[in-house]
N, C-alpha and C positions, 0 to 999 in steps of 0.2 A: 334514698331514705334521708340523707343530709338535707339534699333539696326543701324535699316536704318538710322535715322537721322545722327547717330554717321559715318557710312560710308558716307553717300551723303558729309557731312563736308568733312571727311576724304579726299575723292573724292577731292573737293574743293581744299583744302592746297596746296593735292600735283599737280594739277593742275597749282596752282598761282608761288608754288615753280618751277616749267619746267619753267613758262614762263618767271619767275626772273632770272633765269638762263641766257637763250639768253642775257636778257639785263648785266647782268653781266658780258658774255663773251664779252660783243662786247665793254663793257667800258676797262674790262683789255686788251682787242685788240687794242684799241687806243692809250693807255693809255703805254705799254710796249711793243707795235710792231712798231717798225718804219725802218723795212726795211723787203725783203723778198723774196722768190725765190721757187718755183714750177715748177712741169708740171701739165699739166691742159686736160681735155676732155668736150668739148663742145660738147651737144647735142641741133639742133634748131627745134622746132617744131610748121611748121606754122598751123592755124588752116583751116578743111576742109572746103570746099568752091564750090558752084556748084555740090554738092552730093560728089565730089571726099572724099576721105578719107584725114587724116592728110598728108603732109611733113616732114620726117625723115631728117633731115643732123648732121653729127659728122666730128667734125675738131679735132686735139690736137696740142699741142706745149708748149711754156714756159712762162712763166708772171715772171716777178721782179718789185719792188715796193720799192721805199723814199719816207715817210712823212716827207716835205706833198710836194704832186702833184708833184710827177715824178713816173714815171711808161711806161713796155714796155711789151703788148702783143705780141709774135714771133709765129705766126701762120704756122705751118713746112709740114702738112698736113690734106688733099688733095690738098689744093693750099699755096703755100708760099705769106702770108701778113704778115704786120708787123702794130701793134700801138704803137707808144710811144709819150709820155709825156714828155717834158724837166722842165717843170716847167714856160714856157712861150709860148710855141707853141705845138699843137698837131698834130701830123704827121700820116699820115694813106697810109701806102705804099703798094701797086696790084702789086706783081709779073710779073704776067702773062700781065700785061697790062702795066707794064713799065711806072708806074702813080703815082704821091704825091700827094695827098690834104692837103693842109698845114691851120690850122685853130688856132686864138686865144684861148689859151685854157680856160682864164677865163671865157670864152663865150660859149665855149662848154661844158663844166663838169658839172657848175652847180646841175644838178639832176640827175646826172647818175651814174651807178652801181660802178664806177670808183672811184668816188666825197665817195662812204661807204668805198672803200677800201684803197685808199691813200692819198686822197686829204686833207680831215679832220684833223689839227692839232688837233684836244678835241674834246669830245663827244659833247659841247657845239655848237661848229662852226658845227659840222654834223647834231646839232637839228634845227639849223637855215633855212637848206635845206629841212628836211626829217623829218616826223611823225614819231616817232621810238615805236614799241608795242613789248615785247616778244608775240611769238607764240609758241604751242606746243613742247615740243621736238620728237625728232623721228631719224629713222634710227643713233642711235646711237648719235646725234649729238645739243646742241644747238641753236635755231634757233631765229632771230630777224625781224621782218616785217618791212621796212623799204620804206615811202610812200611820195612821192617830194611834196612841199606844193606850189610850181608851178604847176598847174595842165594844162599849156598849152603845155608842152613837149610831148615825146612821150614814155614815163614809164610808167605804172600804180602802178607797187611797186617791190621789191626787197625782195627776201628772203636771208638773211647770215645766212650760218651753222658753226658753231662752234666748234671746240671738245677743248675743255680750252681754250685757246688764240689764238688756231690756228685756221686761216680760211679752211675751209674746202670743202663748196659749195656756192655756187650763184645759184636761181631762179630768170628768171628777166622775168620779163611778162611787154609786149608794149604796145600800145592804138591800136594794130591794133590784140590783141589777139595772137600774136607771142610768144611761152616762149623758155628761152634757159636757160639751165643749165650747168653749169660748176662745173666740180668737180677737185678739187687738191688734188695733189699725190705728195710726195716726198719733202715736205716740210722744209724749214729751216729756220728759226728763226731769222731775226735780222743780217744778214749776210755782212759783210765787201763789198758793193757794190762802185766800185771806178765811178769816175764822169762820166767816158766817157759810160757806162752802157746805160746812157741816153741819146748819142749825139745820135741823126739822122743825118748821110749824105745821099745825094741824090744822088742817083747810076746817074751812068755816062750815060748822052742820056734820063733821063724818063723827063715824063710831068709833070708840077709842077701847080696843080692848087691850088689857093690860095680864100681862102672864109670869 
């Protein structure tokens, strides 16, 4: 009985240790990352419906990131879109459709996957949004459960993986059961990003809808 007891503990620690982790890395991620540059593979997977089976889709492209709240998703394939952040407006540009939605961004970020990875000056301002719990570690990586304390958006919570200070993956699961995971590749630290990184211009001819 000592034995087991002495393992089941054991168990315990290193348990609580994985989970202190995440929350560890995600503070020295705030705390010492404030700029940043990847490529990225998104995988979305919506859930089945009508018997059908799941929806598989995979995009990749590049992400860059200033804390706080500027940031540009460059979506390269299967279809060229773009999101970026200037730090006052959020721009969401369709290729193929030759279209801007131009939206407040204070308005839009709030609880979303965006608001864990750049917007946050201090782990303080990101607890003000989001219930922050470490979670298990796994595939190699530190992970933080990160859950909007608005609950009328359409997030249910966010997973961030970690490997030391570097982000590594996003799990983000919606209120309609959608998850999409993104994983970064190629990662740079802290990187000399000049202003213009973040300007959005509006290509010559598209529609500019504004919300």
């Amino acid at each position: 009985m000592k034995k087991q007891y002495a393992v089941a503990v054991g168990w315990m620690l290193a348990v609580s240790a994985a989970w202190a982790g995440g929350m560890d890395s995600l503070e020295a991620f705030v705390k010492g990352v404030k700029s940043g540059r990847a490529e990225f593979t998104q995988t979305v997977t919506s859930p089945s419906r009508d018997g059908q089976p799941p929806r598989t889709k995979t995009s990749t492209g590049t992400f860059e990131f200033q804390r706080p709240g500027k940031f540009k998703f460059d979506y390269q394939k299967p279809f060229a879109q773009m999101i970026v952040a200037d730090g006052k407006t959020l721009w969401l540009y369709d290729a193929d459709l030759n279209q801007v939605t131009q939206r407040a961004q204070a308005q839009a970020l709030g609880s979303t996957p965006a608001a864990v990875i750049a917007s946050a000056p201090d782990l303080h301002a990101l607890q003000s949004d989001f219930t922050l719990e470490g979670a298990p570690a796994r595939d190699g990586l530190e992970w933080v459960k990160a859950t909007p304390r608005n609950k009328d958006g359409q997030l249910q919570n966010v997973l961030v993986g970690f490997q030391g200070e570097s982000l590594a993956s996003l799990e983000i699961l919606d209120s309609f059961g959608q998850r999409s995971v993104l994983k970064f590749s190629k990662i740079e630290i802290n990187p000399a990003l000049g202003a213009e990184t973040f300007n959005f211009k509006v290509p010559k001819g598209a529609d500019v809808l504004k919300q």
